[in-house]
ZAMARGU-4260 file (C-alpha; in steps of 0.2 Angstrom, whole numbers, plus 5000, padded with zeros to 4 digits):
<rodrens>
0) 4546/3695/4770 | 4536/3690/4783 | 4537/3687/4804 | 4535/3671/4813 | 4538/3666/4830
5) 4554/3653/4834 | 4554/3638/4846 | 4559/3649/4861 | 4543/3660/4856 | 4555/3675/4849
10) 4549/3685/4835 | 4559/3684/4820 | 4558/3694/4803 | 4561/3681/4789 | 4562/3681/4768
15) 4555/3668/4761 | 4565/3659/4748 | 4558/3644/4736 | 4575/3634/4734 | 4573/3623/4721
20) 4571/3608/4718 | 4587/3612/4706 | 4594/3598/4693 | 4610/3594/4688 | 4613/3599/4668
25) 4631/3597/4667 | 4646/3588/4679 | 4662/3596/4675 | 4676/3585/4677 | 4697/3593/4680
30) 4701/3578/4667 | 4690/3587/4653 | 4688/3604/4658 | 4699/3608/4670 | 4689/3612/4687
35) 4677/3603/4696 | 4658/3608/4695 | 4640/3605/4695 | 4627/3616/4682 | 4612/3616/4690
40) 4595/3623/4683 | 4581/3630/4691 | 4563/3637/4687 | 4552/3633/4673 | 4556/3638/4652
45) 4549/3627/4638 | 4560/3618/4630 | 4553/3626/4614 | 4562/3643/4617 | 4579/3637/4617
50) 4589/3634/4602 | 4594/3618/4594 | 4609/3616/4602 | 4603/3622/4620 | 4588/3610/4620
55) 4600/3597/4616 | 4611/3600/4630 | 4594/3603/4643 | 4587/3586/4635 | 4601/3575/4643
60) 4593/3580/4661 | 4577/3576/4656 | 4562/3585/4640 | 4562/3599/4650 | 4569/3618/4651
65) 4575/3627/4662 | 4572/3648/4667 | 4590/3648/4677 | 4604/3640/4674 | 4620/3642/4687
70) 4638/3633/4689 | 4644/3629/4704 | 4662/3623/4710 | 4662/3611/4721 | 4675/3594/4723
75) 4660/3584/4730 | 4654/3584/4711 | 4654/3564/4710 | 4640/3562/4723 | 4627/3569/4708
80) 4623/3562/4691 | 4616/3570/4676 | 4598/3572/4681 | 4597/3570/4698 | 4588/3582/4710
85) 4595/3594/4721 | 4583/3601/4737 | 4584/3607/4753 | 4590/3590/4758 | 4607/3599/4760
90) 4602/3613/4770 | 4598/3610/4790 | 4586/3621/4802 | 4597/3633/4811 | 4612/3631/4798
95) 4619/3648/4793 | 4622/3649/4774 | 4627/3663/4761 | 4616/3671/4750 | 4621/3681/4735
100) 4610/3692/4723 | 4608/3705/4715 | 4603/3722/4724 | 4589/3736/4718 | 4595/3745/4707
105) 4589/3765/4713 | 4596/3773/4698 | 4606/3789/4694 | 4609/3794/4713 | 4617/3809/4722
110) 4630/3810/4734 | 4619/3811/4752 | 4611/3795/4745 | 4624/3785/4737 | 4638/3788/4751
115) 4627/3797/4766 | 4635/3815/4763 | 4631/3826/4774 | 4620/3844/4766 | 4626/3862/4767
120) 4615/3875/4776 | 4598/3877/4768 | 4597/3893/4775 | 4592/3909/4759 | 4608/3914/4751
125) 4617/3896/4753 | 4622/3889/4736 | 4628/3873/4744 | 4614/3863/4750 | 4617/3844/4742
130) 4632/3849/4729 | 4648/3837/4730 | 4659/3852/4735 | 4676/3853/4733 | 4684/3835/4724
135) 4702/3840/4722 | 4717/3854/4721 | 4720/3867/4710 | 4738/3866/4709 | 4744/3850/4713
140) 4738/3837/4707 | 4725/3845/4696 | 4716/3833/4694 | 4702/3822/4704 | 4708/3806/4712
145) 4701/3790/4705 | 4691/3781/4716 | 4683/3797/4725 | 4664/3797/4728 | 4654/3806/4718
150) 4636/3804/4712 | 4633/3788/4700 | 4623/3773/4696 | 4617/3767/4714 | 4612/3748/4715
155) 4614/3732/4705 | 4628/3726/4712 | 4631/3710/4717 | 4630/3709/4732 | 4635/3693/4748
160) 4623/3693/4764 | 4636/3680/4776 | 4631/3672/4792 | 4611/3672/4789 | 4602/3658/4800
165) 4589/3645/4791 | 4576/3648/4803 | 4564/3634/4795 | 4561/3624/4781 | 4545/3616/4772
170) 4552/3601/4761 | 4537/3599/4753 | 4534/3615/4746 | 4553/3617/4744 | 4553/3633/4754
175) 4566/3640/4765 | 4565/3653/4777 | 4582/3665/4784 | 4582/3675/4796 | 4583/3695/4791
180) 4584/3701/4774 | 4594/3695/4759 | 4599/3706/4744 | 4588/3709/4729 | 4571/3712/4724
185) 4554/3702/4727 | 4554/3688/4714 | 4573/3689/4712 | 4585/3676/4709 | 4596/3672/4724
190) 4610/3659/4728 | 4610/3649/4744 | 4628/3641/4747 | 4634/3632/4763 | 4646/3644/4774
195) 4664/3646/4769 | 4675/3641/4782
</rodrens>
């Protein structure tokens, strides 16, 4: 993340994103497979690394491989051929897109963290300073609800930022900025899609 300053001279936090250029692998068709979509790929992989098969597939787009490789529905798909280039041509200052990732992961995690329980007393003789406390009934129903928070596996999800704001965008270094944060690590892999109506 970094700050810059927008045209009315307000301060705005922004993540920097590299968005593509991405190029088209694969158009599916609903005659031969059923739906409509586009497989992009994105990043760089030699084509070396991949399987017979796989370099076969990657060699129709061009003698090069990909790092990523993503599917994405769409019913605009006979706009794009094989091979053709994807950037930020799409995308316009001041448009508000999706992003999708894949948060931090944090690990085994306790209640107050995962769900923002509140702690007992940490006063001397208290036993209950950041247990769970009572999850169920003895009685009835004798058992423990499905669905009730307990302490677990926190982060890793994935995970839809809506309504962000493209603040600016540098075409030639194929580099985006949005406004705020967007889910995932530094170096992650993100999605950018127009806004769902």
């Amino acid at each position: 993340m970094t700050q810059v300053f927008s045209s009315e001279g307000e301060f705005v936090a922004v993540s920097v994103i590299e968005a593509g250029p991405c190029v088209v692998l694969q158009k599916k068709t609903p005659e031969n497979d059923g739906y409509a979509a586009l497989q992009l790929g994105f990043g760089q992989k030699k084509l070396e690394k991949f399987n017979k098969p796989q370099q076969g597939h990657l060699k129709k787009a061009g003698d090069r491989g990909f790092s990523h490789l993503r599917e994405f529905r769409s019913g605009k798909t006979e706009a794009y051929a094989v091979g053709d280039q994807i950037s930020l041509d799409i995308f316009e200052s001041g448009e508000q897109v999706e992003v999708t990732g894949i948060t931090k992961g944090k690990g085994f995690a306790g209640n107050i963290k995962r769900w923002g329980f509140n702690r007992g007393p940490m006063s001397h003789g208290s036993k209950f300073h950041r247990v769970v406390g009572s999850i169920g009934s003895s009685a009835y129903p004798s058992r423990v609800f499905k669905g009730k928070k307990m302490p677990g596996h926190l982060g890793c999800d994935k995970m839809t930022a809506k309504n962000i704001k493209i603040v600016e965008k540098k075409q030639n270094e194929n580099i985006i900025l949005v406004k705020g944060v967007v889910p995932g690590p530094k170096n992650g892999i993100v999605v950018i899609c127009k806004k769902s109506d």
